[in-house]
PDB file as gemmi writes it, atoms N, CA and C in Angstrom:
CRYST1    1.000    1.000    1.000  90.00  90.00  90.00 P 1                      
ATOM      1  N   UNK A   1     100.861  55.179  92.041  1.00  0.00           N  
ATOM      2  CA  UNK A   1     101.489  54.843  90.784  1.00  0.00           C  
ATOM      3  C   UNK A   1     100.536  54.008  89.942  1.00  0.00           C  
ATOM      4  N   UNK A   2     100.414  54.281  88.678  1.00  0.00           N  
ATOM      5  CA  UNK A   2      99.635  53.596  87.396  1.00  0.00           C  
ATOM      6  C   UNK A   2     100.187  52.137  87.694  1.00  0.00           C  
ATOM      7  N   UNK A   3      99.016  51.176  88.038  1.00  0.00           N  
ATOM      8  CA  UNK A   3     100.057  49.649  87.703  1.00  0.00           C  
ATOM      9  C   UNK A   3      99.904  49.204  86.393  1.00  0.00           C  
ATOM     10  N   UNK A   4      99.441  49.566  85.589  1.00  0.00           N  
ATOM     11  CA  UNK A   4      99.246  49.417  84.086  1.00  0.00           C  
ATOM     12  C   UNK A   4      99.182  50.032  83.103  1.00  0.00           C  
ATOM     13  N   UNK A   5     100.369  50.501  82.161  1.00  0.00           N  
ATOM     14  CA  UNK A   5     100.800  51.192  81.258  1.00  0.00           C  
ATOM     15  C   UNK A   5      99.362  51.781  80.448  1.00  0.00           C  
ATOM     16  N   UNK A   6      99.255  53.088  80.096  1.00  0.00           N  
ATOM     17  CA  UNK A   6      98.130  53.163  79.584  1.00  0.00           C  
ATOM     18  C   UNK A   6      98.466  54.191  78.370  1.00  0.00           C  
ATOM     19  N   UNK A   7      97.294  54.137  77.052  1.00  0.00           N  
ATOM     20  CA  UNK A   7      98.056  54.184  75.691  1.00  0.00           C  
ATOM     21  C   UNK A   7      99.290  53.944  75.376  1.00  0.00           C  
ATOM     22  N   UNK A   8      99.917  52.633  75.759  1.00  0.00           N  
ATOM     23  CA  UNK A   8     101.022  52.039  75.432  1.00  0.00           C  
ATOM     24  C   UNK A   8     102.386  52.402  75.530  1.00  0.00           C  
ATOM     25  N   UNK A   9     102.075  53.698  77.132  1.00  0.00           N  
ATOM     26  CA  UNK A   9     103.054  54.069  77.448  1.00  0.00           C  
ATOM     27  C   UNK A   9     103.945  53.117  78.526  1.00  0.00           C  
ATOM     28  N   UNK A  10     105.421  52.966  79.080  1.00  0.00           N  
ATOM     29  CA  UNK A  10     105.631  52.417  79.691  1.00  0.00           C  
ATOM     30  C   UNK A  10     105.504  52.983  81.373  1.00  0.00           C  
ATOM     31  N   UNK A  11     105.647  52.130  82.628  1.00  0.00           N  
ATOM     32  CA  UNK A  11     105.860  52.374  83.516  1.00  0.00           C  
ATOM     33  C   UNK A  11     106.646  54.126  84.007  1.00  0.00           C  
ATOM     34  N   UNK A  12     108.151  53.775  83.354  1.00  0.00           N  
ATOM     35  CA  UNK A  12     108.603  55.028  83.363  1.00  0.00           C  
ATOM     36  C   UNK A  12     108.469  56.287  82.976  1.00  0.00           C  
ATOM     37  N   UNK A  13     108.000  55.912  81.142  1.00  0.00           N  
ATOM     38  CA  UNK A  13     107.339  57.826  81.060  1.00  0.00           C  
ATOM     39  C   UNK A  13     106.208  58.103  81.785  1.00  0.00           C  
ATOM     40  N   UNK A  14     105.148  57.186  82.460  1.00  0.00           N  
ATOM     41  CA  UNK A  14     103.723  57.419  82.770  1.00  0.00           C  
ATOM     42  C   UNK A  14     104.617  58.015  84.479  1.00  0.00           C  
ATOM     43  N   UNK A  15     105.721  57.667  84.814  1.00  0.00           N  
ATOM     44  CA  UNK A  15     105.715  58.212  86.342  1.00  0.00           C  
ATOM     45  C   UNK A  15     106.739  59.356  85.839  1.00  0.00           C  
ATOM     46  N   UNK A  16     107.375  59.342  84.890  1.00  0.00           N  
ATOM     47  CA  UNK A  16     108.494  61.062  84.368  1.00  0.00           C  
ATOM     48  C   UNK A  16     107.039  61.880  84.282  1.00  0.00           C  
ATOM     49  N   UNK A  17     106.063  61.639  83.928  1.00  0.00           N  
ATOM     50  CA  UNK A  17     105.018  62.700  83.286  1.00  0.00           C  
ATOM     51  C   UNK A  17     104.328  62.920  84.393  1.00  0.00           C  
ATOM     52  N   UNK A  18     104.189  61.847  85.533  1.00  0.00           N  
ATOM     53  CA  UNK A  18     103.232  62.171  86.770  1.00  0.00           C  
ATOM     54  C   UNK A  18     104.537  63.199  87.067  1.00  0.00           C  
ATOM     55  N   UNK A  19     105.485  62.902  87.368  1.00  0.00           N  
ATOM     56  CA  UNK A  19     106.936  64.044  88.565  1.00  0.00           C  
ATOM     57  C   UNK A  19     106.412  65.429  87.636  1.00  0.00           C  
ATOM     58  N   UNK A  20     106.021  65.479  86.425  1.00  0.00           N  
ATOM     59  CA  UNK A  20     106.310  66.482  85.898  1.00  0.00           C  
ATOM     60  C   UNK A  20     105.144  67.388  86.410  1.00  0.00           C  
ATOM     61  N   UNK A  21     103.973  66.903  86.099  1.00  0.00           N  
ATOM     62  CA  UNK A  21     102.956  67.474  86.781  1.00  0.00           C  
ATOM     63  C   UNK A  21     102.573  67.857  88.288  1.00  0.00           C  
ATOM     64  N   UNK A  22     103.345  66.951  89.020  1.00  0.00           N  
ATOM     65  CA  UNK A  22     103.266  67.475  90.398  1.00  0.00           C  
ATOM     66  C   UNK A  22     104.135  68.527  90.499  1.00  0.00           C  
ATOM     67  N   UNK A  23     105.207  68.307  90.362  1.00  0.00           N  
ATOM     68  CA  UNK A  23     106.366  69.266  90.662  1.00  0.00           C  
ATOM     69  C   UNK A  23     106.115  70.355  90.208  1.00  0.00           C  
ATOM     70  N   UNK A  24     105.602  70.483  89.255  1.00  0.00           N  
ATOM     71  CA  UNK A  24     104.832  71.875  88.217  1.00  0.00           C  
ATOM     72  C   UNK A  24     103.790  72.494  89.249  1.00  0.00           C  
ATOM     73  N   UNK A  25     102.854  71.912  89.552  1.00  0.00           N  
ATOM     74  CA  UNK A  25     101.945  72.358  90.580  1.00  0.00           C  
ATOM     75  C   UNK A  25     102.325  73.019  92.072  1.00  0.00           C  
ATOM     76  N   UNK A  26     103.600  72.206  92.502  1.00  0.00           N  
ATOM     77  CA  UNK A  26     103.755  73.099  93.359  1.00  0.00           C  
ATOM     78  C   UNK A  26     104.526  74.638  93.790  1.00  0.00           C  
ATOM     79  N   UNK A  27     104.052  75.147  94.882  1.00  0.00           N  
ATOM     80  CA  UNK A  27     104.677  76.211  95.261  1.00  0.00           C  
ATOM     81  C   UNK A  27     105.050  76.876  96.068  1.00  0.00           C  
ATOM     82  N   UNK A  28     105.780  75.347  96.846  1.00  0.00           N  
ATOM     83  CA  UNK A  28     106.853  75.865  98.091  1.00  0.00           C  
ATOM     84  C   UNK A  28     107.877  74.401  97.996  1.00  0.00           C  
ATOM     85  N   UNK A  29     108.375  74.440  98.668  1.00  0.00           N  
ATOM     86  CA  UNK A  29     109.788  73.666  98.898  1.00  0.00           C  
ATOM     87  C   UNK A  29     109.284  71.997  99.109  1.00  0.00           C  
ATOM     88  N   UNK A  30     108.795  71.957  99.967  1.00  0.00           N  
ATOM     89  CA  UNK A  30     108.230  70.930 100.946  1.00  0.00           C  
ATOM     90  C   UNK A  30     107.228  70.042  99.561  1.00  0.00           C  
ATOM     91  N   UNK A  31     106.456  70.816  99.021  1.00  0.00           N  
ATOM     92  CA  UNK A  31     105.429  70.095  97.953  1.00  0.00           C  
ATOM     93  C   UNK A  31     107.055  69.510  97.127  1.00  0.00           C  
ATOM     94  N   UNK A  32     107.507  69.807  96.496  1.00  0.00           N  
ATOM     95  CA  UNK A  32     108.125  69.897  95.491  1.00  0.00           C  
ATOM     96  C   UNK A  32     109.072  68.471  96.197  1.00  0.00           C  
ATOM     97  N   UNK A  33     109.398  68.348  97.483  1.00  0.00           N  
ATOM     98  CA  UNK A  33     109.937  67.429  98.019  1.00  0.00           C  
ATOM     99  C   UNK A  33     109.827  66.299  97.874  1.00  0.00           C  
ATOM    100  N   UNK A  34     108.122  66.300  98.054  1.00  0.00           N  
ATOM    101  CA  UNK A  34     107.298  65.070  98.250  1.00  0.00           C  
ATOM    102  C   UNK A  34     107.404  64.674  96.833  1.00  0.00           C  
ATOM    103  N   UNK A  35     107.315  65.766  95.930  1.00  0.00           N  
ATOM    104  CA  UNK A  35     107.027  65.379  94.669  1.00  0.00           C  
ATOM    105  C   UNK A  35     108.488  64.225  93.754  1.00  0.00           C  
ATOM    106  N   UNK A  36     109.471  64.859  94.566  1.00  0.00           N  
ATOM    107  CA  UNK A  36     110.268  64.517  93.865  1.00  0.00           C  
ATOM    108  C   UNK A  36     111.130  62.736  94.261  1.00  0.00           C  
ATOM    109  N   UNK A  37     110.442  62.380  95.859  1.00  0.00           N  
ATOM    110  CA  UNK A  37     110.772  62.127  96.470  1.00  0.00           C  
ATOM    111  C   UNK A  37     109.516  60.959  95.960  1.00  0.00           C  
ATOM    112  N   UNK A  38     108.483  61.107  95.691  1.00  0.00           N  
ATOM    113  CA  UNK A  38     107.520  59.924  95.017  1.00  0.00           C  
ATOM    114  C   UNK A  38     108.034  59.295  93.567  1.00  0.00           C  
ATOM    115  N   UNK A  39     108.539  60.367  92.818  1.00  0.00           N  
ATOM    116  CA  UNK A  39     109.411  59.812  91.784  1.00  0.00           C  
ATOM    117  C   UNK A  39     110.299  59.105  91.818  1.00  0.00           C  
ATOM    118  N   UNK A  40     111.143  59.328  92.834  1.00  0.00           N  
ATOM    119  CA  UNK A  40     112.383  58.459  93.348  1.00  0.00           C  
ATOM    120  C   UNK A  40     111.907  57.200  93.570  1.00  0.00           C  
ATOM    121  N   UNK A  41     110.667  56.471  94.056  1.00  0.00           N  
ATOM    122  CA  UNK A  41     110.272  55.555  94.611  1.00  0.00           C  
ATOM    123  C   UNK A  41     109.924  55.371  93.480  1.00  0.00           C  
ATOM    124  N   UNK A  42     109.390  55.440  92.068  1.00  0.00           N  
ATOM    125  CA  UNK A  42     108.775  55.154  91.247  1.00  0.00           C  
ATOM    126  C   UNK A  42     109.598  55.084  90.367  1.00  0.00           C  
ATOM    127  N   UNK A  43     110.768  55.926  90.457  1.00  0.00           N  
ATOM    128  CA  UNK A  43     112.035  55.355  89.313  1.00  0.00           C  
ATOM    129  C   UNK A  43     112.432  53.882  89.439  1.00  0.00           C  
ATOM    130  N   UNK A  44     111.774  53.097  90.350  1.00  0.00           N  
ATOM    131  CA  UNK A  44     112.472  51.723  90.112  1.00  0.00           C  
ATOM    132  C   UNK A  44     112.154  51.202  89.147  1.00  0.00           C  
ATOM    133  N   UNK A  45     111.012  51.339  88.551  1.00  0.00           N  
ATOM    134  CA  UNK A  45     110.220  50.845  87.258  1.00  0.00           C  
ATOM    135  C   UNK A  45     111.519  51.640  85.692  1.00  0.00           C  
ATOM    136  N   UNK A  46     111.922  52.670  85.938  1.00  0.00           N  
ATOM    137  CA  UNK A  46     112.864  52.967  84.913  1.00  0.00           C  
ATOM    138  C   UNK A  46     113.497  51.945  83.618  1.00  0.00           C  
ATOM    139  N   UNK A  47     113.187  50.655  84.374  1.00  0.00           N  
ATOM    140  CA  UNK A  47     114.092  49.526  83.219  1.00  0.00           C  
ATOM    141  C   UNK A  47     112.683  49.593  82.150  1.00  0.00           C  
ATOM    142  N   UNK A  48     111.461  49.500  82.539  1.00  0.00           N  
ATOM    143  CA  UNK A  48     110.474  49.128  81.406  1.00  0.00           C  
ATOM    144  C   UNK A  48     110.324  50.322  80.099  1.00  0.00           C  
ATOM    145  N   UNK A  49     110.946  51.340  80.458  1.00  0.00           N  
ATOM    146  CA  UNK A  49     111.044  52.243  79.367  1.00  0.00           C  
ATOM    147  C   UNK A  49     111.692  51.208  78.247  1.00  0.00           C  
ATOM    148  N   UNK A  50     111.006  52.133  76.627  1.00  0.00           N  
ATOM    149  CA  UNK A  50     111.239  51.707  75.757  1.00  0.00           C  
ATOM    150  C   UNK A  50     112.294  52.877  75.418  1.00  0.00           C  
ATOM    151  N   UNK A  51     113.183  52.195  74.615  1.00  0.00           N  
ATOM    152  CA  UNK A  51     114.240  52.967  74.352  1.00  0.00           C  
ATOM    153  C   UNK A  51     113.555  54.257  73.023  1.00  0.00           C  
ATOM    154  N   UNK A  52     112.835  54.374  72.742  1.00  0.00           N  
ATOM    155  CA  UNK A  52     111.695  55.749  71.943  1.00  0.00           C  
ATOM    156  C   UNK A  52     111.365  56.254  72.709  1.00  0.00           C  
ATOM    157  N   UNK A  53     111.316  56.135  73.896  1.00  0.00           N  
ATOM    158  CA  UNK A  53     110.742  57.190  75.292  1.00  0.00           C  
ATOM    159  C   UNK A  53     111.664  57.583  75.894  1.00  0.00           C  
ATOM    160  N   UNK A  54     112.917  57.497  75.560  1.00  0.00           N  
ATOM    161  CA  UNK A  54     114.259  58.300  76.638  1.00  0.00           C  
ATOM    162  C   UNK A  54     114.014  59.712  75.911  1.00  0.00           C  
ATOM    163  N   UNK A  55     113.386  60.632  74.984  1.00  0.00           N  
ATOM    164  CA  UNK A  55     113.574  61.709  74.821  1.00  0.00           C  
ATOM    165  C   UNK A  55     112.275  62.241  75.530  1.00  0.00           C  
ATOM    166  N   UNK A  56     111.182  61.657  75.967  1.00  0.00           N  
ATOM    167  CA  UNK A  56     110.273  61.641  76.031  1.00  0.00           C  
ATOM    168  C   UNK A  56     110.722  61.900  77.946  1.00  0.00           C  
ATOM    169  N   UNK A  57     110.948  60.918  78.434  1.00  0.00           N  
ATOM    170  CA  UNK A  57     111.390  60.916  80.101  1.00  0.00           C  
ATOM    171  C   UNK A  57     112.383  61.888  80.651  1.00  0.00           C  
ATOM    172  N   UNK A  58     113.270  62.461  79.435  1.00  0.00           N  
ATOM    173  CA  UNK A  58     114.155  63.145  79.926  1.00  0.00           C  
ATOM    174  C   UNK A  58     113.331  64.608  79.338  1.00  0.00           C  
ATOM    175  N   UNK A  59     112.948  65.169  78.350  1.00  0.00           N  
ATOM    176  CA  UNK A  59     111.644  66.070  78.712  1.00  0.00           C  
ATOM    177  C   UNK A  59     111.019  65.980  79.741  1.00  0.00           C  
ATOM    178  N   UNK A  60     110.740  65.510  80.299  1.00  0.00           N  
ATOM    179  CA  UNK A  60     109.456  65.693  81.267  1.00  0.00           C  
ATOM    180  C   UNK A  60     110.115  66.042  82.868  1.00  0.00           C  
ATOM    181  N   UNK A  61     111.232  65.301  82.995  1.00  0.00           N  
ATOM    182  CA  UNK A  61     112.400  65.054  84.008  1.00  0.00           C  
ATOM    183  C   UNK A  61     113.097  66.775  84.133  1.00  0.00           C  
ATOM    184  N   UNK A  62     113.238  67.079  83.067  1.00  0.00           N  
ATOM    185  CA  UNK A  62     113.860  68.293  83.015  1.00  0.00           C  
ATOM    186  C   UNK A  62     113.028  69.069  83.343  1.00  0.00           C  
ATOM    187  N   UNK A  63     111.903  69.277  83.010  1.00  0.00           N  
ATOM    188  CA  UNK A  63     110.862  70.145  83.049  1.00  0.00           C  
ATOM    189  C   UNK A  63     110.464  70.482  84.783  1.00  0.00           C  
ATOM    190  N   UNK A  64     110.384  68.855  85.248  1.00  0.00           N  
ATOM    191  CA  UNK A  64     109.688  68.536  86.505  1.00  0.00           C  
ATOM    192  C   UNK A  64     111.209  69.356  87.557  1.00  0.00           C  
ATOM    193  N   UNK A  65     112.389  69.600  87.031  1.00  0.00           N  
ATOM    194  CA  UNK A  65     113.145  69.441  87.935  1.00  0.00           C  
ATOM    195  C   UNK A  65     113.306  71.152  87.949  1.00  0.00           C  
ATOM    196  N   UNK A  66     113.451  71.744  86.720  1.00  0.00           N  
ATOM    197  CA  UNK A  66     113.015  73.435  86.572  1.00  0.00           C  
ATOM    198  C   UNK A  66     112.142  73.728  87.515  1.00  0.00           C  
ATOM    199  N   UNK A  67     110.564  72.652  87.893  1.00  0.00           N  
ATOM    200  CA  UNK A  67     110.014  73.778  88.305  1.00  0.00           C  
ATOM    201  C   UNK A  67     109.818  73.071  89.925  1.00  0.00           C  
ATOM    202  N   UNK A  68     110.599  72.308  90.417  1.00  0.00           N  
ATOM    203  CA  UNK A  68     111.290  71.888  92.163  1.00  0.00           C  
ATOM    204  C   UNK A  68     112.358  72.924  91.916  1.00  0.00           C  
ATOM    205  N   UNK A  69     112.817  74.062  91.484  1.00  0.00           N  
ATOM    206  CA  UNK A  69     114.194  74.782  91.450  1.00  0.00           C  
ATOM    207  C   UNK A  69     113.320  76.027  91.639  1.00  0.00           C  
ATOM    208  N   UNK A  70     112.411  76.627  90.549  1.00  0.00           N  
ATOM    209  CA  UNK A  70     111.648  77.377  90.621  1.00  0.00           C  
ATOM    210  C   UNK A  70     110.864  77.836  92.575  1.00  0.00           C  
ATOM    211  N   UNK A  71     109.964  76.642  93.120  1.00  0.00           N  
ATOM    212  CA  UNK A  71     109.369  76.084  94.339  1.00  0.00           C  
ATOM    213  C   UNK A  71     110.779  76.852  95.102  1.00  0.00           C  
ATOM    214  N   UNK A  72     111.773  76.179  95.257  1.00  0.00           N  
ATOM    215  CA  UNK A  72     112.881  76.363  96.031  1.00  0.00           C  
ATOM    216  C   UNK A  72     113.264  77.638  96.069  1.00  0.00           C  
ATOM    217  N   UNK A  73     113.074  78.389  95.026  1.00  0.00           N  
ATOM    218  CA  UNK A  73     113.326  79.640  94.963  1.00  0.00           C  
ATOM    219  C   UNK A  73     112.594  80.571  95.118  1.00  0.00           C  
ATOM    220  N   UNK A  74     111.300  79.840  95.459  1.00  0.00           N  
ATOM    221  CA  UNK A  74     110.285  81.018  96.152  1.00  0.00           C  
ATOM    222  C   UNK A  74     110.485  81.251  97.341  1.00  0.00           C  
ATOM    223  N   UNK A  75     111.269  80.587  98.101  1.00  0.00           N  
ATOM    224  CA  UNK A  75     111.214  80.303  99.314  1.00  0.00           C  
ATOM    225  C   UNK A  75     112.709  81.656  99.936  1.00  0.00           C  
ATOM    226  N   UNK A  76     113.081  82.132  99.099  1.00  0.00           N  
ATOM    227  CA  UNK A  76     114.275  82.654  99.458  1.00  0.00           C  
ATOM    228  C   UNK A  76     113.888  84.031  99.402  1.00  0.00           C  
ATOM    229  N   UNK A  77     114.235  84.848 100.599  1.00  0.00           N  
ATOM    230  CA  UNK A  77     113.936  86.159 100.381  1.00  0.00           C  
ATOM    231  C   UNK A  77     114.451  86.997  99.225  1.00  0.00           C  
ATOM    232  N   UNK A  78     114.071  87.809  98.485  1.00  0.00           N  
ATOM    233  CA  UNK A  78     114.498  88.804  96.985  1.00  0.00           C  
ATOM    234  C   UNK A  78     114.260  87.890  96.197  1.00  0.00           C  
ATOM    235  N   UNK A  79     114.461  87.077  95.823  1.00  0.00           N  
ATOM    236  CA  UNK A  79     114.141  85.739  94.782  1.00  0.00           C  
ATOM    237  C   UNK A  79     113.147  86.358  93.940  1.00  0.00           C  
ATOM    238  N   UNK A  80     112.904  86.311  92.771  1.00  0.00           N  
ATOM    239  CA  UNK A  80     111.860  86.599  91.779  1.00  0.00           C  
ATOM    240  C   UNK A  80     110.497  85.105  92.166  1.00  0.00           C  
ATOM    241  N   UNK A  81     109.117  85.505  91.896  1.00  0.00           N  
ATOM    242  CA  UNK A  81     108.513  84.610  92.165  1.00  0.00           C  
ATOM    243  C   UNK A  81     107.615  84.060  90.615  1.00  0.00           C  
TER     244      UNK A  81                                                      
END                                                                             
């Protein structure tokens, strides 16, 4: 985790934008786990968001969580990949 906000982002969008990018990258179940499962540990920082970055965290959140659904669904036989 970033311990210091960088271009004057806070704690929370800098770890919504890391979930987003991992979770994006992966492509099986298990990655997507870890991924989501490092965010969880990193949502404690959530209070330092600035209230101009809740559209910003919940983009990225959504995005990151499409593609842990996507991962999950490779994993299922007939499933589109």
């Amino acid at each position: 985790m970033v311990l210091s906000a960088g271009c004057g982002k806070s704690k929370a969008l800098l770890a919504a934008e890391d979930y987003e990018k991992a979770a994006c990258a992966c492509k099986d179940m298990k990655c997507a786990t870890d991924a989501t499962t490092k965010f969880g540990e990193a949502a404690k920082d959530m209070g330092t968001a600035s209230s101009g970055e809740a559209e910003a965290i919940t983009k990225a959140t959504t995005a990151a969580a499409e593609c842990t659904t996507k991962a999950a669904m490779a994993g299922v036989p007939g499933m589109p990949k």
